[in-house]
N, C-alpha and C positions, 0 to 999 in steps of 0.2 A: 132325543134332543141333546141328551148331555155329551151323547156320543158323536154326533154333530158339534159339537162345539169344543170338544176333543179333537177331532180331527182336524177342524179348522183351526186351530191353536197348535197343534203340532206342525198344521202347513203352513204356518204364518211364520214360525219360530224357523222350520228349514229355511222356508226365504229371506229371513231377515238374516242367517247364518252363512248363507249363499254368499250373498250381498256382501255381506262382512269379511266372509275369506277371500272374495275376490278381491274388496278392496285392499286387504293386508298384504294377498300376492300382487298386485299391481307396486304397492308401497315395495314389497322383498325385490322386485324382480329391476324398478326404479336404481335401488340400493346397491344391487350387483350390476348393472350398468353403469354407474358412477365408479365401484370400486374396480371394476375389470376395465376403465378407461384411465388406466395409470392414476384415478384417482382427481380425474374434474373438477375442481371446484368451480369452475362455471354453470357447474350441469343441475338442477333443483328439481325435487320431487314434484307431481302434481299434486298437489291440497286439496282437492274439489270438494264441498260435502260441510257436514259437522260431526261425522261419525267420529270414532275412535281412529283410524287408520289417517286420514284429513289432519286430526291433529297431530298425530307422530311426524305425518310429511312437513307440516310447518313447524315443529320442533327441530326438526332434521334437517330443513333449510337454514332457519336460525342462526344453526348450530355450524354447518358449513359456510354462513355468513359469516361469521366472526373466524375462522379458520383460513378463511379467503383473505381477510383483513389481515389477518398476521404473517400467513406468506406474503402477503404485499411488502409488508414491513420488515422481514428475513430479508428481502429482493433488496429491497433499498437499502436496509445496512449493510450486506455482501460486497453491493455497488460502491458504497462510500469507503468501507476495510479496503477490498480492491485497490482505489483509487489513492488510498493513503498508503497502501504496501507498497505500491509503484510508487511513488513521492522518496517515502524512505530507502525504495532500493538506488534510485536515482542519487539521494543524498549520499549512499554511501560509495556509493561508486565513483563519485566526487572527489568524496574525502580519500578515497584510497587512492585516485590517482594522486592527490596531494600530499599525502604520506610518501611514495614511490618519489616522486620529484624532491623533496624532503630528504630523502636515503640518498637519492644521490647529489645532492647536493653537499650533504654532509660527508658522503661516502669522498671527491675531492676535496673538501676542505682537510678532511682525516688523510691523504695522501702529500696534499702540497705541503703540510704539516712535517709529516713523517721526511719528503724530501730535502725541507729547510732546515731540519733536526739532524741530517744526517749529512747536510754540506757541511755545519757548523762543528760537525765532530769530525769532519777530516779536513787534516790540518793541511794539507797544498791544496785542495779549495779553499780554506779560510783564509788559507795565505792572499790568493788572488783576488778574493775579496777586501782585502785590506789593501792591498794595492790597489785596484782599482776608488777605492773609496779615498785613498790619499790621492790620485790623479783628479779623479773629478774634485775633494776637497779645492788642489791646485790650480786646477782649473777655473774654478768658482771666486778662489782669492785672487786670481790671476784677472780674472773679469773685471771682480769686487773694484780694483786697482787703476783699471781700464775708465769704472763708471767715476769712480774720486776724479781723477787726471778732467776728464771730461767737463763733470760738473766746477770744478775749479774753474781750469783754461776760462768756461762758460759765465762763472762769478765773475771773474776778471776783465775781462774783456765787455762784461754789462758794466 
């Protein structure tokens, strides 16, 4: 009887061990189809049971639940960095054509500069401009003389 009850206890232990490594391999075999899927995180063990292997699988979904949740969260800050690196490249690309229109603007003023600086030191241009500025002067008194005459006559004649 004792031997009996030996044998039955050692058959009872194989199959409870059966049991158990298969669940562990179904749990192993779960695990390397998620990771040889570039890594799913959609993908979840099955749980079934309350063995030991059951609770690894729902530890291991858990734990890929919250792992899913933060790639979510990488996804959408990438999206918003993104979105503002375009913004700033934009900005700058802005401001640089503004700088450029800038250069050259300054780039003529720094010339019609240089050419006023340089009629002013030679002297038969300065000359002609001193003439002409006593002509029109002349001109302008000569006007001046025109409008008196005028508004007078006009006083007079009211």
């Amino acid at each position: 009887m004792a031997l009996v009850s030996l044998v039955a206890g050692i058959g009872l232990m194989a199959w409870m061990m059966r049991g158990l490594s298969r669940s562990l391999c179904r749990v192993v075999r779960s695990m390397r189809e998620i990771a040889d899927g570039r890594g799913d995180l959609t993908r979840r063990l099955p749980a079934t049971g309350r063995d030991g292997p059951a609770e690894l699988a729902r530890a291991f979904n858990a734990f890929v639940e919250i792992i899913q949740g933060l790639m979510r969260q990488v996804v959408g800050a990438t999206t918003q960095l993104a979105s503002a690196a375009d913004y700033v490249s934009q900005v700058t690309r802005s401001s640089l054509q503004g700088v450029e229109r800038q250069q050259q603007e300054t780039d003529q003023v720094v010339t019609a500069v240089t050419e006023m600086s340089a009629a002013i030191q030679e002297p038969r241009i300065s000359d002609q401009w001193k003439m002409r500025w006593r002509r029109t002067g002349t001109h302008a008194a000569a006007r001046m003389g025109d409008v008196r005459s005028v508004t007078s006559r006009s006083a007079a004649e009211a």
